[in-house]
N, CA, C and O atoms as a GROMACS GRO file, in nm:
protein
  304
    1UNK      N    1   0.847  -1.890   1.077
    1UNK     CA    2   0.944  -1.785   1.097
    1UNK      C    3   0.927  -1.731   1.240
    1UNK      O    4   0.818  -1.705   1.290
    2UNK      N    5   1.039  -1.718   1.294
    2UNK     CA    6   1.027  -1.685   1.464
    2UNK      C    7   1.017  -1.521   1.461
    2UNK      O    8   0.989  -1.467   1.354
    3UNK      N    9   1.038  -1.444   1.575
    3UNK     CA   10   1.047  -1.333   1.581
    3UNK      C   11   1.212  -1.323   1.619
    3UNK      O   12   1.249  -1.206   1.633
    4UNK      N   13   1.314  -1.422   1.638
    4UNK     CA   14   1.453  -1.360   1.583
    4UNK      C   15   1.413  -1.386   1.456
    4UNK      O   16   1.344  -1.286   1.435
    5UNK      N   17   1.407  -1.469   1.330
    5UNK     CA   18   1.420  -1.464   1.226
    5UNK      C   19   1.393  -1.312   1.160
    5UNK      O   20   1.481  -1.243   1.109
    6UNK      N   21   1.258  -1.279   1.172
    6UNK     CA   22   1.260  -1.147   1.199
    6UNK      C   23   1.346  -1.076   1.208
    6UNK      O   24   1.388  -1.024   1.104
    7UNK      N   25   1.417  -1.040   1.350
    7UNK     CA   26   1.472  -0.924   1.350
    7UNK      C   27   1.609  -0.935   1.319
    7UNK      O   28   1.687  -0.840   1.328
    8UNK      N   29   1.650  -1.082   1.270
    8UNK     CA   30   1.763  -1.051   1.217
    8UNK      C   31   1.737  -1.028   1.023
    8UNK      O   32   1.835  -0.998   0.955
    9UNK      N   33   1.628  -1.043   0.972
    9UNK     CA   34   1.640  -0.954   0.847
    9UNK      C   35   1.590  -0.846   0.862
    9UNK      O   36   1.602  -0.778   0.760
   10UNK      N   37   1.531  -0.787   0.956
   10UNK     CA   38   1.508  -0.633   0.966
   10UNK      C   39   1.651  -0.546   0.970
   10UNK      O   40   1.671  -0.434   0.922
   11UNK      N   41   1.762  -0.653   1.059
   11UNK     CA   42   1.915  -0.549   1.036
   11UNK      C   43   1.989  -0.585   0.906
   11UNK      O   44   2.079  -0.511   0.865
   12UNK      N   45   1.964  -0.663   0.860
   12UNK     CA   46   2.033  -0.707   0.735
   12UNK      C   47   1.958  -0.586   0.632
   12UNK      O   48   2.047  -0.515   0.584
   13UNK      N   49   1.852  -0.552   0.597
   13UNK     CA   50   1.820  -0.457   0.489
   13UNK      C   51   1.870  -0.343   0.570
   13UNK      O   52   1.881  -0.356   0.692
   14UNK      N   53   1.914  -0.190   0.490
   14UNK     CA   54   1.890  -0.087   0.479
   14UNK      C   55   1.776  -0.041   0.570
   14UNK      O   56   1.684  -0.115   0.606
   15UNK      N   57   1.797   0.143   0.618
   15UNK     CA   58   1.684   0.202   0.678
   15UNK      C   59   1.558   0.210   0.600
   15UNK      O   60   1.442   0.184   0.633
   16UNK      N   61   1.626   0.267   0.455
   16UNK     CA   62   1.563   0.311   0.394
   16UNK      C   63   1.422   0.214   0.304
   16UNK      O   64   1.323   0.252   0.242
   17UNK      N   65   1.475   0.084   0.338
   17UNK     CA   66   1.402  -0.079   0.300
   17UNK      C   67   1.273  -0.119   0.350
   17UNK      O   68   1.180  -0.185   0.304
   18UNK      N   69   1.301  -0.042   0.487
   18UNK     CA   70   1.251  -0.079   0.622
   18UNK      C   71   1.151   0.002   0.591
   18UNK      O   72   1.029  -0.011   0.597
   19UNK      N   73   1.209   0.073   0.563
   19UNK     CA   74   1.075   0.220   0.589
   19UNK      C   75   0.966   0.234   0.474
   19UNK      O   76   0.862   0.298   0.488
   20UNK      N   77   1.009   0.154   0.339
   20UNK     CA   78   0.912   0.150   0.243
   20UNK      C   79   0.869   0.005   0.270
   20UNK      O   80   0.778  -0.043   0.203
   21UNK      N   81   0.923  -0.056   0.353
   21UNK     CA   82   0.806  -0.201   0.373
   21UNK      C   83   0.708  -0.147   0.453
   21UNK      O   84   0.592  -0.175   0.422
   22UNK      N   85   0.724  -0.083   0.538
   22UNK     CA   86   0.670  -0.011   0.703
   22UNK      C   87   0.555   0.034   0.597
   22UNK      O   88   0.446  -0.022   0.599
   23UNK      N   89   0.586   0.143   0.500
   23UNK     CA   90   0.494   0.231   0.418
   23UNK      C   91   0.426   0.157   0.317
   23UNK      O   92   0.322   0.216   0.290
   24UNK      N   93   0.441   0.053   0.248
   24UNK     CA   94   0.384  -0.097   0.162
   24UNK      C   95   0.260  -0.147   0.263
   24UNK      O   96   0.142  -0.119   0.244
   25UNK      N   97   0.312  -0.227   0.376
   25UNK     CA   98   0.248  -0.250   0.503
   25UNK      C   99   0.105  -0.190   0.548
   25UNK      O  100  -0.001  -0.250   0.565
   26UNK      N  101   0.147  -0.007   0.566
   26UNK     CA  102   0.046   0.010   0.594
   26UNK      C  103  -0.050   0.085   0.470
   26UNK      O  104  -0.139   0.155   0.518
   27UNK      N  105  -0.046   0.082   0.331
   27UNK     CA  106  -0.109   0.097   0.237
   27UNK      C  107  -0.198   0.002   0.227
   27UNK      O  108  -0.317   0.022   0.203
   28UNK      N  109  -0.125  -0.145   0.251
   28UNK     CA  110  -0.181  -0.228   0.170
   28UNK      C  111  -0.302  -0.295   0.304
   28UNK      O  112  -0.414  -0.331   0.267
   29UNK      N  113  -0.263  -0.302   0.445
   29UNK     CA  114  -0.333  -0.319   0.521
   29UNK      C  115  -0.459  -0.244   0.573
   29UNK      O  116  -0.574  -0.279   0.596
   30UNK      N  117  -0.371  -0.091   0.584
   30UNK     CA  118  -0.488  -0.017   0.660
   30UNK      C  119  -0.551   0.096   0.567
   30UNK      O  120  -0.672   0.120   0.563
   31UNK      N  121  -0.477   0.147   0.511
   31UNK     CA  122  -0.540   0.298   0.425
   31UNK      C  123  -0.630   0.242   0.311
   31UNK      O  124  -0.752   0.253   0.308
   32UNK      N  125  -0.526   0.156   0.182
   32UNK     CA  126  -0.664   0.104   0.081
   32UNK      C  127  -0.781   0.025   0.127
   32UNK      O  128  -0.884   0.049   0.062
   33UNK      N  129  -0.796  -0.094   0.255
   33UNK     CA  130  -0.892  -0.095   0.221
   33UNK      C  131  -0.986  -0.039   0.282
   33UNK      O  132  -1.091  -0.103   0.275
   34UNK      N  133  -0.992   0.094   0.363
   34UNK     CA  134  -1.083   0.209   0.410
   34UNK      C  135  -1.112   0.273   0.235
   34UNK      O  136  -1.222   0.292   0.184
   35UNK      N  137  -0.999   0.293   0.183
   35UNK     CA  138  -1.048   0.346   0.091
   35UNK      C  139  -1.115   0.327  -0.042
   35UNK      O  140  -1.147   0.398  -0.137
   36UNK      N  141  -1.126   0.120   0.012
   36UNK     CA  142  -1.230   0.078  -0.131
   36UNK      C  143  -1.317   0.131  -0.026
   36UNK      O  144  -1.367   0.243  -0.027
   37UNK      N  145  -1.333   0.041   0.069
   37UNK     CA  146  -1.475   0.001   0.148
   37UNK      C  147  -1.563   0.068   0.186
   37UNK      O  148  -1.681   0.055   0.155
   38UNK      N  149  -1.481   0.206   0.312
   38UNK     CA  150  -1.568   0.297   0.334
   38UNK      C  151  -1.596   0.447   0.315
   38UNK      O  152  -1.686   0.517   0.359
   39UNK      N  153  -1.500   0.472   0.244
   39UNK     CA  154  -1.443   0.654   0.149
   39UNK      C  155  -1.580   0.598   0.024
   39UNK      O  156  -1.600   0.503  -0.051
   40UNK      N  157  -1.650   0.735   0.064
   40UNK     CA  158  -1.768   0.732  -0.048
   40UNK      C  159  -1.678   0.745  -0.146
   40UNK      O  160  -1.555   0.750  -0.145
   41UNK      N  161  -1.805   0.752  -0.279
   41UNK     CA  162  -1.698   0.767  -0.409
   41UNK      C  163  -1.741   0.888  -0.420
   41UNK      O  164  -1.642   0.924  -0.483
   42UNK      N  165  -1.810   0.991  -0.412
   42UNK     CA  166  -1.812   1.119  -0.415
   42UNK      C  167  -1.683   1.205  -0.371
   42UNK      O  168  -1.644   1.298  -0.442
   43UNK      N  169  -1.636   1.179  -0.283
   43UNK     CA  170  -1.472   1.203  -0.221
   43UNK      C  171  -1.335   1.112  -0.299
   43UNK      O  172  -1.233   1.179  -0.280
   44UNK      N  173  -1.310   1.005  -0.365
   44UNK     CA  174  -1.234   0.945  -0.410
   44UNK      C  175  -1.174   0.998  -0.478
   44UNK      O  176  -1.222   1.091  -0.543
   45UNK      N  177  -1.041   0.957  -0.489
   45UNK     CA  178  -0.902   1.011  -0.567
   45UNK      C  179  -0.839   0.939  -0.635
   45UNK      O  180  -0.838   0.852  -0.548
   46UNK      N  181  -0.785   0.895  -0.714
   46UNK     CA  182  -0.635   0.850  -0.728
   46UNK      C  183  -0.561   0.907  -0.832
   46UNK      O  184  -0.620   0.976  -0.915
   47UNK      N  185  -0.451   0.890  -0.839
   47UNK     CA  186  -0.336   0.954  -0.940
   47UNK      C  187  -0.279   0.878  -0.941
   47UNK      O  188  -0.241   0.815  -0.843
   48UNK      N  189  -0.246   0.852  -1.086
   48UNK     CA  190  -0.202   0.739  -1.206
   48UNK      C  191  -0.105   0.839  -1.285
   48UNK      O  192  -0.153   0.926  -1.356
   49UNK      N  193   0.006   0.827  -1.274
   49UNK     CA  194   0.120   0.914  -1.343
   49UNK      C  195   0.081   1.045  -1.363
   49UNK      O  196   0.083   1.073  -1.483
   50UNK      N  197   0.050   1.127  -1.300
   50UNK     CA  198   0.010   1.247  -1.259
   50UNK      C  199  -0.116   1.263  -1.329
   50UNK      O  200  -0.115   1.383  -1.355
   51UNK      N  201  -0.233   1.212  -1.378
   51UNK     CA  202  -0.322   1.242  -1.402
   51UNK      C  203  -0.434   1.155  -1.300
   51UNK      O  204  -0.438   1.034  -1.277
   52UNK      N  205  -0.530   1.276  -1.246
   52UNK     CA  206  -0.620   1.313  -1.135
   52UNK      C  207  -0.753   1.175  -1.173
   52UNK      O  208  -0.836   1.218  -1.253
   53UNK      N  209  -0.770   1.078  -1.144
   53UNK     CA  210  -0.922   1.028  -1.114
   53UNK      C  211  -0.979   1.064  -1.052
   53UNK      O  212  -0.917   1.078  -0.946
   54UNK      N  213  -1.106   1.103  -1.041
   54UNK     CA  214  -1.249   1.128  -0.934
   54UNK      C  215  -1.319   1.026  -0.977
   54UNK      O  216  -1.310   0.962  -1.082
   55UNK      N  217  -1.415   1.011  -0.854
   55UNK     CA  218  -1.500   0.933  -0.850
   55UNK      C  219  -1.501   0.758  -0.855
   55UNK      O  220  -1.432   0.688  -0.781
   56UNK      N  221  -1.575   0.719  -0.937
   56UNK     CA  222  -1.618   0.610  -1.033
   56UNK      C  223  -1.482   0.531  -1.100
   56UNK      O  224  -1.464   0.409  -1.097
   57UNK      N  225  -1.408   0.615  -1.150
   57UNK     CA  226  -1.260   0.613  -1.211
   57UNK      C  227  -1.169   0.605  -1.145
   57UNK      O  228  -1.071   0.549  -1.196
   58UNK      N  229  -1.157   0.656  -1.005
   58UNK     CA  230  -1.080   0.615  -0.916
   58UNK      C  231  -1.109   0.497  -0.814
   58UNK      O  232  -1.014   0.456  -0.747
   59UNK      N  233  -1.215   0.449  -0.801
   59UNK     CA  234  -1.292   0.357  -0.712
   59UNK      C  235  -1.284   0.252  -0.786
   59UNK      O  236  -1.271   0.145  -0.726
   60UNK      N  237  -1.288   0.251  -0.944
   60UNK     CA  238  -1.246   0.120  -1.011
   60UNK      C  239  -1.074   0.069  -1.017
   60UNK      O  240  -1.030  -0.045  -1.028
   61UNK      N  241  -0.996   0.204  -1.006
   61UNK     CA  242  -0.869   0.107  -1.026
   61UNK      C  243  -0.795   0.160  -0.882
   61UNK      O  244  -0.690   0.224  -0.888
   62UNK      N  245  -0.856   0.129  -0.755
   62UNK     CA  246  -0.798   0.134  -0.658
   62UNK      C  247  -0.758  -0.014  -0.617
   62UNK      O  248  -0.675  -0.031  -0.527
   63UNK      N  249  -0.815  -0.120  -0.680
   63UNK     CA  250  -0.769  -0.256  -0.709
   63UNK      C  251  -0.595  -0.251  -0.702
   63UNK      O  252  -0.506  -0.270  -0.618
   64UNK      N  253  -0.609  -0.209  -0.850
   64UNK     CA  254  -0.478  -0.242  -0.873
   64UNK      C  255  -0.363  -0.165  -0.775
   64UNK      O  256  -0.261  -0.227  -0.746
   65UNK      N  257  -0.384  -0.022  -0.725
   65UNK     CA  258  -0.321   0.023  -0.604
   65UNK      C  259  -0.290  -0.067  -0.466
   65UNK      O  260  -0.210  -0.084  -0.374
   66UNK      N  261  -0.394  -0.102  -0.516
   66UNK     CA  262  -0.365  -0.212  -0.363
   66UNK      C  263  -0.293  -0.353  -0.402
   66UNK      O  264  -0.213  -0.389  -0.316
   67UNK      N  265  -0.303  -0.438  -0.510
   67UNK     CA  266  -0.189  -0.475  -0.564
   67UNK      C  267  -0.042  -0.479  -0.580
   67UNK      O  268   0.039  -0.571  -0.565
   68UNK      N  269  -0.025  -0.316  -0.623
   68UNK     CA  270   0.118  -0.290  -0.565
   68UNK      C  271   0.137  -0.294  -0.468
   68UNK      O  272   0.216  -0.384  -0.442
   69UNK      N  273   0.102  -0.236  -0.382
   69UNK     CA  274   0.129  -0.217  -0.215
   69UNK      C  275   0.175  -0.356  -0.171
   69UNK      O  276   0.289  -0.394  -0.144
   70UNK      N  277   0.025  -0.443  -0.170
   70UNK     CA  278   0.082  -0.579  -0.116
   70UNK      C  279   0.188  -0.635  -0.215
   70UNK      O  280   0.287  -0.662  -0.147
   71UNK      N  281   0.210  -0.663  -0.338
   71UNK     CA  282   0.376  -0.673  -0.386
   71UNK      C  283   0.472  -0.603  -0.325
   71UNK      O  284   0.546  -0.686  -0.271
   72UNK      N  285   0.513  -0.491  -0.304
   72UNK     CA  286   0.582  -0.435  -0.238
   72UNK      C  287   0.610  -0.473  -0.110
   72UNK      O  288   0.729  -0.460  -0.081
   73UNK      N  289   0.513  -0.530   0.005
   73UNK     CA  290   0.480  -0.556   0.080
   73UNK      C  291   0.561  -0.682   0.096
   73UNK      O  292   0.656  -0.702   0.172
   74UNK      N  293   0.497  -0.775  -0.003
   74UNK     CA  294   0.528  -0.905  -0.001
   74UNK      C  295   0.635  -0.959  -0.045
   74UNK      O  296   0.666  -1.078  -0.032
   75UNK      N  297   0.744  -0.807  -0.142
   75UNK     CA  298   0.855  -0.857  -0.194
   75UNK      C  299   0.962  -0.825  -0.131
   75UNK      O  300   1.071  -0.872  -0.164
   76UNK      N  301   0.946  -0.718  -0.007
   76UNK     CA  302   1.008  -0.699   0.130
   76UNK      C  303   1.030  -0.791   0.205
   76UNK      O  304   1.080  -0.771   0.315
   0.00000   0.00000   0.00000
């Protein structure tokens, strides 16, 4: 894939397409995996349909967070 190929499906989707690949992108690249690798688990979060993980509980299913992301990512 060239870089026109590229930018001619970057004008073919929506702004709004763009901007949750942009936001997929950088979940799945830069934020999760700081936040398996180097975010102690004493500090860890996640929220799973509005209920709060700490710790241990959030450090185990940050997997699957990052999962979506790169689907999202990858289905962009």
């Amino acid at each position: 894939m060239t870089v026109t190929d590229l930018r001619i499906a970057h004008t073919r989707r929506p702004w709004w397409m763009n901007l949750l690949l942009g936001f997929c992108l950088f979940m799945a690249v830069v934020y999760l995996p700081f936040d398996m690798f180097w975010k102690p688990v004493a500090t860890d979060q996640e929220v799973w349909f509005g209920f709060l993980l700490e710790r241990w509980a959030a450090k185990l299913t940050e997997p699957i967070h990052w999962a979506i992301y790169a689907a999202g990512a990858y289905g962009f």
